[in-house]
C-alpha positions as CSV (number, residue, x, y, z in Angstrom):
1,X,-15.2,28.9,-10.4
2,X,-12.6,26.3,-9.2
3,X,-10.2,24.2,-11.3
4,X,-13.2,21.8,-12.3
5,X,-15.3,24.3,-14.0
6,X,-17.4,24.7,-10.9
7,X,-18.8,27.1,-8.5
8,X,-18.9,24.2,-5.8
9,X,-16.8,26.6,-2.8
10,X,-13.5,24.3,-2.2
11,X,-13.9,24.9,1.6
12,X,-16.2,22.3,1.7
13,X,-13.5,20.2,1.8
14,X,-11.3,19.7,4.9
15,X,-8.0,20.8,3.6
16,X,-4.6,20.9,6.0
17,X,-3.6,24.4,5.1
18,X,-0.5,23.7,6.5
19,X,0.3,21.2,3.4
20,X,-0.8,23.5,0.7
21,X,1.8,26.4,-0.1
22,X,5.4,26.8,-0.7
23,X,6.6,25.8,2.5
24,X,4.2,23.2,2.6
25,X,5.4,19.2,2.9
26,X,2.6,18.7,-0.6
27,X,0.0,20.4,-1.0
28,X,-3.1,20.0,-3.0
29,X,-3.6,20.0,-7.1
30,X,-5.2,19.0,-9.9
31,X,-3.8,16.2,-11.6
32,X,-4.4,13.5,-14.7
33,X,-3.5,10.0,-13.8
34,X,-4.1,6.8,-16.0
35,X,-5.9,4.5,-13.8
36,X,-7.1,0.9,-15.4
37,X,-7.9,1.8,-19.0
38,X,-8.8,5.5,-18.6
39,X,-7.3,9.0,-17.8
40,X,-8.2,10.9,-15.4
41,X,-8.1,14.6,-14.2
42,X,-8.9,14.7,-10.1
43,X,-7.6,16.6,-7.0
44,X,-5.6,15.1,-5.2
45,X,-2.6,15.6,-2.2
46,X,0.7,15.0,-2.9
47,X,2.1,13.8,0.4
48,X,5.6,14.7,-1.3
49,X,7.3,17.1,-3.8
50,X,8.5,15.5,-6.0
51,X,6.7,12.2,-5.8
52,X,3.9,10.6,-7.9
53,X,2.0,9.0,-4.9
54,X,-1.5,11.1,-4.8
55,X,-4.5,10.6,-1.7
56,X,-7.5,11.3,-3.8
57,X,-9.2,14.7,-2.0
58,X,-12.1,15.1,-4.8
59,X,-13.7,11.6,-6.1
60,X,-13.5,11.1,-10.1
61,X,-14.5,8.4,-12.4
62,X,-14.0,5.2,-10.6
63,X,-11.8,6.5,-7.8
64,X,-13.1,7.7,-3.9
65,X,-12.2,10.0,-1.5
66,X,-9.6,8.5,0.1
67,X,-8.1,6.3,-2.2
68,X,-4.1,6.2,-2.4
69,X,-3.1,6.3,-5.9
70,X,0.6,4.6,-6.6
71,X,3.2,4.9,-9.5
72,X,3.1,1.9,-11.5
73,X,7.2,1.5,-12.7
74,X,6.6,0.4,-16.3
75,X,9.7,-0.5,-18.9
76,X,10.1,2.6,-21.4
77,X,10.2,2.4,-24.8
78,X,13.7,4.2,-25.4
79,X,13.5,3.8,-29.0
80,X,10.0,6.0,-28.8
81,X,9.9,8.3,-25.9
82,X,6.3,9.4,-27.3
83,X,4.8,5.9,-26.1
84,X,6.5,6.9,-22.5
85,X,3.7,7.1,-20.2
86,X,3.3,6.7,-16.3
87,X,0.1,4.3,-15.2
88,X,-1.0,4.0,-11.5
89,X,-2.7,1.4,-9.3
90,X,-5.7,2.3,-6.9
91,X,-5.1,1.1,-3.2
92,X,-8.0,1.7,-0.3
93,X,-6.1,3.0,2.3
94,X,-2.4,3.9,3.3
95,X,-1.9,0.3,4.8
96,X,-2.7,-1.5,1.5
97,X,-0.2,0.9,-0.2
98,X,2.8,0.4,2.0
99,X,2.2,-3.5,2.2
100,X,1.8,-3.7,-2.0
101,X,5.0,-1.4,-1.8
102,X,6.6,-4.0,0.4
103,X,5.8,-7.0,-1.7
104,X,7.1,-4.8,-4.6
105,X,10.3,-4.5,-3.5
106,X,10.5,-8.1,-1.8
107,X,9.2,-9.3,-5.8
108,X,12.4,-7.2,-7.6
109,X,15.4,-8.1,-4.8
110,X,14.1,-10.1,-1.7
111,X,15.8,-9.5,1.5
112,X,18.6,-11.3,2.8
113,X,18.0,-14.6,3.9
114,X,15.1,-15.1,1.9
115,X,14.4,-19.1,0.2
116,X,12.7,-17.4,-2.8
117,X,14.9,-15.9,-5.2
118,X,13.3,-12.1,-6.7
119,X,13.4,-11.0,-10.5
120,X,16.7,-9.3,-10.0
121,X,18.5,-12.8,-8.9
122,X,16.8,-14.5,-11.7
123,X,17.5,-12.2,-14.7
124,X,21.2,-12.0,-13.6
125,X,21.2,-15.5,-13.4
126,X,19.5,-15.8,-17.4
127,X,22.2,-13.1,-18.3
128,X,25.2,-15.5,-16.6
129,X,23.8,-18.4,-18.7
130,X,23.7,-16.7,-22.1
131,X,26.9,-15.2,-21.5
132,X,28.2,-18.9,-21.0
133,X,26.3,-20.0,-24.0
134,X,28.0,-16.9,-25.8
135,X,31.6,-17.8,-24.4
136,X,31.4,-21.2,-25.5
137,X,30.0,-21.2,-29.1
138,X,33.0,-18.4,-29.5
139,X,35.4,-21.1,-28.6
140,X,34.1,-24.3,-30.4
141,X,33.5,-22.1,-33.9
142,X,32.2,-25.6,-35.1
143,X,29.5,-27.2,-33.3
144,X,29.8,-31.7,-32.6
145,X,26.8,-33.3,-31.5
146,X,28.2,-33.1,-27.8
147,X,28.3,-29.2,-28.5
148,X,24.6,-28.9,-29.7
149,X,23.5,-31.2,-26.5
150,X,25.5,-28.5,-24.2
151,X,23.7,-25.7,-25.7
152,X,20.2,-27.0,-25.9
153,X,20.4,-27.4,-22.1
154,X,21.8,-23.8,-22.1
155,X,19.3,-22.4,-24.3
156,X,16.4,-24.2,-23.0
157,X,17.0,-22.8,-19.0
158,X,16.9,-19.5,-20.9
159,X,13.5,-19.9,-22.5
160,X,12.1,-21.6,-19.2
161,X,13.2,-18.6,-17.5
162,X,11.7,-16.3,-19.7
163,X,8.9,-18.5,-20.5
164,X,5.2,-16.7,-19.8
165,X,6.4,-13.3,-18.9
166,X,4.4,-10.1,-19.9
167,X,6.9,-7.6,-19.9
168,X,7.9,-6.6,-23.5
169,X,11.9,-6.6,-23.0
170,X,10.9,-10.6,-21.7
171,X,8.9,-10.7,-24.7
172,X,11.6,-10.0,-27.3
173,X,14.6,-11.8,-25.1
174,X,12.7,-14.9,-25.7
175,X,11.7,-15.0,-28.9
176,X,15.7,-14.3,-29.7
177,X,16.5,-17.5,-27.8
178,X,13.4,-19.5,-28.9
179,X,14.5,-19.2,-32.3
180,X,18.5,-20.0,-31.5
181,X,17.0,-23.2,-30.0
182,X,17.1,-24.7,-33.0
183,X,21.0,-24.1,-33.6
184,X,20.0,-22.9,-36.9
185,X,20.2,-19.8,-39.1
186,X,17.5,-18.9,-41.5
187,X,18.7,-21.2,-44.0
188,X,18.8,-24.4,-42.2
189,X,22.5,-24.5,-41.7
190,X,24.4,-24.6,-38.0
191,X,25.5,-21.0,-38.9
192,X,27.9,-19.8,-35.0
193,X,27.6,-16.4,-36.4
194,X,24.2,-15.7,-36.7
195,X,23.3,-18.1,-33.8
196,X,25.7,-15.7,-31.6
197,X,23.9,-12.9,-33.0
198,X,20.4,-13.8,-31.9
199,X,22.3,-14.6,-28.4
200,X,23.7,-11.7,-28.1
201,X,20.3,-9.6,-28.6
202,X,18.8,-12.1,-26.3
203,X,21.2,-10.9,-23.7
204,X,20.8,-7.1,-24.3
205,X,17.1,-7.1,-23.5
206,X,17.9,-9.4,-20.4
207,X,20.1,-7.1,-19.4
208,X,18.2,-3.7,-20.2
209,X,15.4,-5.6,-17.8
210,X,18.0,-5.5,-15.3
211,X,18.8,-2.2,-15.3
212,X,15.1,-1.2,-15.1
213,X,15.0,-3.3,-11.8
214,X,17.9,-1.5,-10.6
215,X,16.2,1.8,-11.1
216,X,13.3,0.7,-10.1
217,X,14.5,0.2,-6.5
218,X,15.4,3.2,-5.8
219,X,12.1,4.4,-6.3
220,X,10.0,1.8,-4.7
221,X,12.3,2.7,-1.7
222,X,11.3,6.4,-1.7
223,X,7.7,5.4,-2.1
224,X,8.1,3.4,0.7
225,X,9.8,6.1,2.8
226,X,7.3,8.8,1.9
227,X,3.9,6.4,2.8
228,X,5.6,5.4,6.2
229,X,6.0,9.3,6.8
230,X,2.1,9.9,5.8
231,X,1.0,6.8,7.8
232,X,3.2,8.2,10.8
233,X,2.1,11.8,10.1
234,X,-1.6,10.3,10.3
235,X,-1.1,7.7,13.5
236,X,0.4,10.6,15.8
237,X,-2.4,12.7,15.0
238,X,-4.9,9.9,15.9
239,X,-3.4,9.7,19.2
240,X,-3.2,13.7,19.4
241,X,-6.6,13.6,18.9
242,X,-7.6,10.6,21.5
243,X,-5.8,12.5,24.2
244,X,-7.7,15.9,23.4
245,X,-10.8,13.8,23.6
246,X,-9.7,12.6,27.0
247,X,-9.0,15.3,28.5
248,X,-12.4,16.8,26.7
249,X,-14.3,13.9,28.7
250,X,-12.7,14.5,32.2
251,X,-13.6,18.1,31.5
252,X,-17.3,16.9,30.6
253,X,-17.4,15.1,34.5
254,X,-17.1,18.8,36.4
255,X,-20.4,20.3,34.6
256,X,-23.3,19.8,36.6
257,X,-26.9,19.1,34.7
258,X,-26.9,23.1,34.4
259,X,-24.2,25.8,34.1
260,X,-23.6,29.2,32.8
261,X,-21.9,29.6,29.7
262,X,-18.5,30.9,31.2
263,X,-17.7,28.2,33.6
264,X,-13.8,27.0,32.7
265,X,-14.6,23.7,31.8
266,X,-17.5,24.3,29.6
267,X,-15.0,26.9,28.2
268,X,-12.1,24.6,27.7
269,X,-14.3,21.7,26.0
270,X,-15.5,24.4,23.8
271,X,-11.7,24.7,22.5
272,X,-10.9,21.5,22.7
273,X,-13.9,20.3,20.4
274,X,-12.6,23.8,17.6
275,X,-8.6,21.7,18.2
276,X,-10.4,18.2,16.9
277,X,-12.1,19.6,14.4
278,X,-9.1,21.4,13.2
279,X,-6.8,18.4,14.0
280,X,-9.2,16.0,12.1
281,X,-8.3,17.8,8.5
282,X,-4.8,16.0,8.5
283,X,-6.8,12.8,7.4
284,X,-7.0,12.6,4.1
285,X,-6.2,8.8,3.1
286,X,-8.4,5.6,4.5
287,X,-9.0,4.2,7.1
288,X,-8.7,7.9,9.2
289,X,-11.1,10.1,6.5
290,X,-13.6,7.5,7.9
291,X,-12.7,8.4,11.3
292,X,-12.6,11.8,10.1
293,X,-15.9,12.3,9.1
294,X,-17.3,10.1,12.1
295,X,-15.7,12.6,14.1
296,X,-17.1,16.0,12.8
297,X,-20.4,14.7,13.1
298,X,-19.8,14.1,16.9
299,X,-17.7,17.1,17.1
300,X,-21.5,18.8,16.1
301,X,-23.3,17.3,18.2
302,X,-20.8,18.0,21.3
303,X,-21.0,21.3,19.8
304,X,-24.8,21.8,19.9
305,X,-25.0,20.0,23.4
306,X,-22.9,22.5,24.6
307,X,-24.3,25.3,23.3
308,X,-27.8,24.0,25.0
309,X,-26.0,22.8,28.2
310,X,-26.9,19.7,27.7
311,X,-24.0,17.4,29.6
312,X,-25.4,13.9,29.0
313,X,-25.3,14.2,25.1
314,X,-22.5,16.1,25.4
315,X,-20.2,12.8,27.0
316,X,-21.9,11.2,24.6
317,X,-21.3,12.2,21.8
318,X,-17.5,13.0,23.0
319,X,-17.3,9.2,24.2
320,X,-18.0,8.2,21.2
321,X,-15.7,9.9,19.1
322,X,-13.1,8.5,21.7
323,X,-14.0,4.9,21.2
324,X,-14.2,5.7,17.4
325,X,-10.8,6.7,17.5
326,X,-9.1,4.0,19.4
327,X,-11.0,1.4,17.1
328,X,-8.7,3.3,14.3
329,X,-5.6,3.1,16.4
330,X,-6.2,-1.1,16.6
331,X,-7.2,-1.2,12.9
332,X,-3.4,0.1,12.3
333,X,-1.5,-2.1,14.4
334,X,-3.4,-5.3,13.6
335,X,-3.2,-4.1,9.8
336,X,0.5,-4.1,10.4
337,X,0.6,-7.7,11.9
338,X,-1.2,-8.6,8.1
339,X,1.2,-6.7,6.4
340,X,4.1,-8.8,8.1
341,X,2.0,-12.1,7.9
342,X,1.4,-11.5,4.0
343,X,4.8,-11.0,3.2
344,X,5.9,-14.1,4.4
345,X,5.7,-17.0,1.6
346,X,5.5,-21.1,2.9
347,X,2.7,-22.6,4.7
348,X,4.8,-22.5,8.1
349,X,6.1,-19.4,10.2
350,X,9.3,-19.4,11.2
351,X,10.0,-20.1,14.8
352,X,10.7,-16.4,16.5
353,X,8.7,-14.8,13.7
354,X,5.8,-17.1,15.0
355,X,6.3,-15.7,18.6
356,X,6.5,-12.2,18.1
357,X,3.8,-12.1,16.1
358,X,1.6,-14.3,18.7
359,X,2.9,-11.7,21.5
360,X,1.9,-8.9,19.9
361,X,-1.6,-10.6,18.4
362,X,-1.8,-11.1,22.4
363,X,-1.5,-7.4,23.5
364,X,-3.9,-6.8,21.4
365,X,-6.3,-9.4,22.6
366,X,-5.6,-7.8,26.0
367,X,-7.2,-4.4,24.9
368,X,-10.4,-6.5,23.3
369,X,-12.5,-5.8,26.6
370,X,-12.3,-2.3,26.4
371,X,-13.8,-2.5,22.9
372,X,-16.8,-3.9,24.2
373,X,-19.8,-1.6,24.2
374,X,-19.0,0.0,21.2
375,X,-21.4,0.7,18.8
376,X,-21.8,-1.0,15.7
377,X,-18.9,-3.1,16.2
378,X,-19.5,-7.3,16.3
379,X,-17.7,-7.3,19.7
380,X,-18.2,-11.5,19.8
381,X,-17.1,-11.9,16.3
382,X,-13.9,-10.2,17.2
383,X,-13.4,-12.0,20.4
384,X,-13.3,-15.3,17.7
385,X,-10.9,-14.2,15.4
386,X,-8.6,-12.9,17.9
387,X,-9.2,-16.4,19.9
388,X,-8.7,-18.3,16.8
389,X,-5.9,-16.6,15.4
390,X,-3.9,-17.0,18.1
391,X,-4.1,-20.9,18.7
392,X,-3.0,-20.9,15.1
393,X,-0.2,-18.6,15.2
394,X,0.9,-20.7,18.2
395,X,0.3,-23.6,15.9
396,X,2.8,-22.0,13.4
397,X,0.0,-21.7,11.0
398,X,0.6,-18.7,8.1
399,X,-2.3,-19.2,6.0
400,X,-5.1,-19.6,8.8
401,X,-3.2,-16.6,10.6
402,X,-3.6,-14.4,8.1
403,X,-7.4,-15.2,7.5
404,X,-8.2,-14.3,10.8
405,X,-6.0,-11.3,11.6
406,X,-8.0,-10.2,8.1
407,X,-11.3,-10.7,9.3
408,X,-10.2,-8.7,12.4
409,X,-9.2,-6.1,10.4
410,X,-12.9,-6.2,8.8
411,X,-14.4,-6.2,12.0
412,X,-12.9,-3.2,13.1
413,X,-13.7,-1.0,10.3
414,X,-17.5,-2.1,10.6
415,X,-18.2,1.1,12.9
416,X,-16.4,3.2,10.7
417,X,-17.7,2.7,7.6
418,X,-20.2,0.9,5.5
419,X,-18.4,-2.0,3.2
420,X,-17.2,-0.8,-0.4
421,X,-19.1,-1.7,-3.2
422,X,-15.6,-2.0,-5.5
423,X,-13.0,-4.9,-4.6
424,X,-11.0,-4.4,-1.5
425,X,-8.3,-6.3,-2.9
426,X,-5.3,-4.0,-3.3
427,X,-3.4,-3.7,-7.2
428,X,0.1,-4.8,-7.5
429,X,2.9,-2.2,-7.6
430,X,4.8,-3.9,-9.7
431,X,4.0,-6.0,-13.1
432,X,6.2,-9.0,-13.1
């Protein structure tokens, strides 16, 4: 009986041994995770020690095989560590993950050079401004009419920039400088003292939210570092696993309609078709468990053509994991061109951005040809998008871009999988 009360064998499931032990980089467990309003007990792989990012091995609940499970950095009560709890966000796939992880960190501190200021610029900023409104009611003591206009202007950029926020720290910094507004204490009268006071525990929470951010970073940093490792881990065995299957086929071209059972390169596609299936159970997260499992069920029926010496199924079937697998090895690249398109914010792209993007969009567009054939895949729809999309990255255009490398990205994964039933849309990281 296994972990989940069932006699189900666990071999079922295409574990990496290699990742589950004490030397391993994870390994696999059972976990409970709070996902959307429920808790959760799955399996899952921790691509980490250490970390709280899970691939979902074992579907539960809501969740799919597959499924990248993310650490959702929520302010802590420190007043009640009992109400402490850690929440996480569902993505579809590794790509999704590490571009939600992206905007995370671009939403806290945005990189250099940036127009857009992140929350870590604006709440020092609100903490600059209450200090000023602090160091000035200290020196006046007495507040003139000229004072109370100064301070209302102060004051008010403090509510505007708290104004509409979620986050409880927000919350209760607000409400401290909504009421010192007024330039009033509880009995009506232009108190400094108890207006500082409400200042003053304005400006604690603002500054308690901005030493959450600060830790914050350091974290989404090491999430990013660990999914870029997984994504890598997972594109070099994609291309492992293309060449195999090329050297499989040019194997497959030396058998004749007939041939004994011991001929070399009968022999040598026999191993290399055990290697794939064996290399295939590194892919745990989406989009390569799709390719995955489209690849096992070639793998058996390269298997049983062999066994039958049957070469014409055998290409096949070989072929087609090949094409299968470099349709995955396009979805990455061109999900990376979204990831760098959706991080951008404006209408226009910048000038050299603009070009690098459009020469790598045409690379791609080079390698469309070869993609033609394939089964399952809407080889003219593609030919569009990729047309389309580059006349508008030429054009400077971000929003149209972005459309149409997505519908690219759709195209791609047609042959791979059937389309989700749930929402593709990936969850924030991050709760501003």
């Amino acid at each position: 009986m296994d972990i989940f009360g069932s006699t189900e064998r666990k071999d079922i499931l295409a574990f990496d041994k290699s990742r589950n032990g004490k030397h391993g980089v994870g390994g696999f467990h059972a976990v409970t995770v709070i996902v959307g309003g429920g808790r959760i007990r799955l399996f899952v792989l921790q691509p980490e020690n250490g970390t709280k990012i899970h691939i979902v091995v074992r579907p539960e609940g809501a969740l799919t095989e597959g499924d990248v499970l993310l650490p959702r950095w929520r302010e802590w009560d420190d007043a009640d560590p009992g109400k402490r709890e850690l929440r996480h966000s569902r993505y579809r796939d590794l790509l999704s993950a590490q571009r939600g992880t992206l905007h995370a960190i671009v939403g806290y501190e945005p990189e250099n050079g940036s127009v857009k200021p992140g929350e870590l610029e604006k709440m020092l900023a609100t903490s600059d401004t209450a200090k000023d409104a602090l160091a000035y009611m200290r020196a006046v003591r007495r507040l003139e009419p000229a004072d109370a206009l100064h301070l209302k202007a102060l004051i008010s950029k403090l509510v505007e920039a708290l104004d509409g926020s979620r986050l409880p720290r927000k919350q209760e910094a607000l409400e401290q400088f909504g009421r010192s507004l007024l330039l009033k204490d509880r009995k009506g009268r232009s108190n400094v003292g108890a207006l500082c006071a409400r200042l003053l525990a304005g400006l604690r929470r603002v500054n308690g939210r901005v030493d959450d951010i600060r830790s914050i970073g350091p974290r989404l940093a090491l999430q990013l570092m660990v999914l870029e490792q997984e994504l890598t881990l997972h594109f070099r065995t994609c291309t492992a696993v293309e060449k195999v299957l090329r050297g499989a086929i040019k194997e497959s071209e030396l058998l004749d309609t007939e041939w004994s059972g011991g001929s070399r390169p009968a022999l040598r596609i026999g191993v290399a078709i055990e290697r794939l299936t064996q290399m295939g159970k590194v892919f745990h997260a989406e989009p390569f468990l799709s390719l995955r499992r489209r690849i096992e069920d070639q793998m058996l029926v390269a298997a049983v053509a062999l066994k039958e010496h049957k070469v014409e199924p055998l290409r096949q079937a070989l072929e087609r994991a090949r094409e299968l697998v470099i349709l995955t090895i396009e979805r990455v690249e061109l999900g990376a061109i979204h990831r760098d398109l959706s991080l951008l914010a404006g209408e226009k792209l910048p000038a050299d951005l603009g070009r690098e993007l459009e020469n790598r969009l045409g690379r791609f567009a080079s390698r469309v040809p070869e993609l033609k054939g394939i089964e399952g895949l809407p080889y003219d729809e593609a030919v569009l998008a990729v047309r389309d999309g580059r006349r508008t990255l030429a054009n400077g255009g971000l929003k149209e871009a972005k459309e149409f490398v997505g519908i690219l990205v759709a195209v791609l994964e047609v042959p791979l999988k059937p389309v989700r039933a749930v929402s593709d849309v990936p969850q924030s990281a991050a709760i501003h």
